[in-house]
C-alpha positions in Angstrom: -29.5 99.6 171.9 -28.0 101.1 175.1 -24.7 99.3 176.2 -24.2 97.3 179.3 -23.2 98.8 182.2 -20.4 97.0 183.8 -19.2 97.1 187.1 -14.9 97.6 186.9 -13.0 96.5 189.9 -9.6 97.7 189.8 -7.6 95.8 192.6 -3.6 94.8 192.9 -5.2 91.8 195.1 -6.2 88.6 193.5 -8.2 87.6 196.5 -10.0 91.2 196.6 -11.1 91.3 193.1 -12.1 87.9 193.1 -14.1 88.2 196.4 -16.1 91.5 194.7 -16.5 89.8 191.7 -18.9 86.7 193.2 -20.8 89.5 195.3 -21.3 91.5 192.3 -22.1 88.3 189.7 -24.5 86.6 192.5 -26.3 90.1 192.3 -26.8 90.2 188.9 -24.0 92.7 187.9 -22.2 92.0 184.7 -18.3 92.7 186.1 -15.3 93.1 184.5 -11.7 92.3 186.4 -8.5 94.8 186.5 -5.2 93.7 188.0 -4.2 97.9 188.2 -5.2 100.8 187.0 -2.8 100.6 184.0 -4.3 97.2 183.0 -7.9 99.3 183.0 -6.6 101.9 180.5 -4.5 99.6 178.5 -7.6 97.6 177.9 -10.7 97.9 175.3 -13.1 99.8 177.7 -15.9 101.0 175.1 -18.2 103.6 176.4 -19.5 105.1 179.1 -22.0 102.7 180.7 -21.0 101.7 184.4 -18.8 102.3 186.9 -15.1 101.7 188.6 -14.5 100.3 192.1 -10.9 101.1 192.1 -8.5 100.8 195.2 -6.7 104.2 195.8 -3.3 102.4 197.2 -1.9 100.0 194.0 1.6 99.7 193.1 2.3 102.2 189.6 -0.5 104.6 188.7 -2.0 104.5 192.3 -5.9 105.5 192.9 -5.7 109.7 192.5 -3.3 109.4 189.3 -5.9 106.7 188.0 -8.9 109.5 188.7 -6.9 112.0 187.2 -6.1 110.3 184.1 -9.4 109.2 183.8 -10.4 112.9 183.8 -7.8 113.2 181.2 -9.2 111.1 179.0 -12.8 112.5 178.7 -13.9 109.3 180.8 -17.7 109.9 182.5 -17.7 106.5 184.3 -18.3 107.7 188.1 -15.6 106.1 190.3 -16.0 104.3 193.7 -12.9 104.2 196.0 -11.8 101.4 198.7 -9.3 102.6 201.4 -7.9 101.3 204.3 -9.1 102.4 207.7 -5.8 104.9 208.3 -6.5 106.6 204.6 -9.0 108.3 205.1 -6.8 111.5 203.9 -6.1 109.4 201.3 -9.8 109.2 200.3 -11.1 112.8 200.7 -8.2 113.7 198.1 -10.0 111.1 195.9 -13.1 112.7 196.2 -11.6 116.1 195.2 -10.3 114.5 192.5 -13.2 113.2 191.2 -14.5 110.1 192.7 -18.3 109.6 193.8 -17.8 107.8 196.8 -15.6 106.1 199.3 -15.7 102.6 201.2 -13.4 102.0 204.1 -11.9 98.6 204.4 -13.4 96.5 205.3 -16.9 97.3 204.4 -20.3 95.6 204.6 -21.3 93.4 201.9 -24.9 95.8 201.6 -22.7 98.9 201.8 -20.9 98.2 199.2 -23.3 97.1 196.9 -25.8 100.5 197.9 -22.6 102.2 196.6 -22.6 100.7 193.6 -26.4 100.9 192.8 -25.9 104.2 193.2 -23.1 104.8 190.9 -24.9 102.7 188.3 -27.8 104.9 189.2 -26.2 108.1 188.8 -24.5 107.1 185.3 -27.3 106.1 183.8 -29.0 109.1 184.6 -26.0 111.4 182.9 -26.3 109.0 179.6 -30.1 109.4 179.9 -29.2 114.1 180.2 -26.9 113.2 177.5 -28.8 111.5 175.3 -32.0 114.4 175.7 -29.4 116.9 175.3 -27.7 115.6 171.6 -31.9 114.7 170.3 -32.3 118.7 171.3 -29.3 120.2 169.6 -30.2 118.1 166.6 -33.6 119.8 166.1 -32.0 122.7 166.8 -29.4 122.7 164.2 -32.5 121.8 161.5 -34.1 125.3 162.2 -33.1 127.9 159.4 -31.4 131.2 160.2 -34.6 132.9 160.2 -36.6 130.8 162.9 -33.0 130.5 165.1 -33.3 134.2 164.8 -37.2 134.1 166.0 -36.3 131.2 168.7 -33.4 133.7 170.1 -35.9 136.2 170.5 -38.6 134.0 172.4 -35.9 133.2 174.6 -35.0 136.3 175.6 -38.6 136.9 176.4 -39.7 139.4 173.8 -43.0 139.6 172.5 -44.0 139.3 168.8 -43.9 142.6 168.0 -40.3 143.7 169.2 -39.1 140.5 167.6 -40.3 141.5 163.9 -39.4 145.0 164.5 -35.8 143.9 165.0 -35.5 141.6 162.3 -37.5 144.2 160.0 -40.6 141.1 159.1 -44.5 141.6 159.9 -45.7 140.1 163.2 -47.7 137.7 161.6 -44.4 136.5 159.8 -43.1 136.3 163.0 -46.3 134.0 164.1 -45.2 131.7 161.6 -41.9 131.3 162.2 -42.8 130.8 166.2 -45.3 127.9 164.5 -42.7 126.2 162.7 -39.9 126.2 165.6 -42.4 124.5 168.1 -43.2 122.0 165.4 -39.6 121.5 164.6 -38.5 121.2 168.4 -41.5 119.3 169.5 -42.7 122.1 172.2 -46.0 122.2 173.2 -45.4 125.3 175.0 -43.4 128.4 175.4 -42.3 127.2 178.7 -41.0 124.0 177.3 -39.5 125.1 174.2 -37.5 127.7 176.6 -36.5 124.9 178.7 -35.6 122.9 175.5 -32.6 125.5 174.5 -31.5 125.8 178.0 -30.9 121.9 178.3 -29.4 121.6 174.9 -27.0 124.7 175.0 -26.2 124.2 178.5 -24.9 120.6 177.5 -22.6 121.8 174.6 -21.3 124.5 177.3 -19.9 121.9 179.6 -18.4 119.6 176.7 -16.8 122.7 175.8 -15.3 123.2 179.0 
């Protein structure tokens, strides 16, 4: 079961955080309150699923510290920041830092809520990359040395016959293999099974990085 996605306001103002948290609760967002961005880390935040509306000017770890601790910390939640109307500066370093958006104080009750749709959006559909990416790199760890070796080959585009000469088997051998690497990945096609390793590989490059 997929976990809730909760919307986190972060806010040094009583008034502010309770204001967002009837426009997000009469909209049907489960919400979760945060007096500064130290109470947010200090607290039991499990997962991934949601997203932070955070206000960049708080007394202690202020908004770009916040982002870049976040960052620090592996965190994938996307992040929403509210500035004043003179820190708009203030904002754009957010952005570099991370954040998805910005809302200038004070903002329209529609605004801010598109903005938040939108981060929701946009997390669910990393945890849904995420999710296809970790099923794909479980098939591929079941393959056996042999039809890794075949599967590397088909990659690369080689045909059949180059691939059993370099791996010194018959081309029919080689037919095999290719049949028991689409079964095991669940390809239908060459195109797809190619499209398979890219999404899977690609996914353990960037949790490398």
């Amino acid at each position: 079961m997929a976990p809730e996605a909760v919307v986190h306001v972060v806010d040094d103002d009583l008034a502010v955080r309770q204001s967002l948290s009837f426009l997000l609760a009469s909209e049907g967002l489960p919400v979760r309150l945060h007096e500064s961005a130290t109470a947010f880390l200090e607290s039991a935040v499990n997962g991934n699923a949601g997203c932070i509306v955070t206000d960049v000017r708080m007394p202690g770890l202020d908004g770009i510290a916040f982002l870049q601790e976040l960052k620090r910390r592996g965190s994938t939640l996307p992040v929403i920041v509210m500035t004043g109307h003179a820190d708009v500066p203030l904002a754009i370093a957010a952005m570099k830092a991370g954040a998805v958006d910005f809302l200038e104080k004070p903002f329209d009750d529609d605004v801010f809520l598109a903005a938040v749709r939108t981060a929701l959006d946009r997390n669910a559909e990393e945890a849904r990359r995420a999710a296809e990416a970790n099923a794909l790199n479980e098939r591929l760890a079941a393959l056996s040395e042999r039809e890794r070796q075949v599967l590397d080959g088909l990659v690369d585009g080689k045909p059949n016959k180059v691939i059993a000469y370099e791996l010194g088997i018959s081309p029919r051998t080689v037919e095999i293999y290719r049949a028991n690497v689409m079964a095991k990945m669940q390809a239908t096609s060459l195109s797809q099974l190619v499209r398979m390793v890219l999404v899977g590989e690609g996914a353990g490059e960037k949790r490398a990085i």
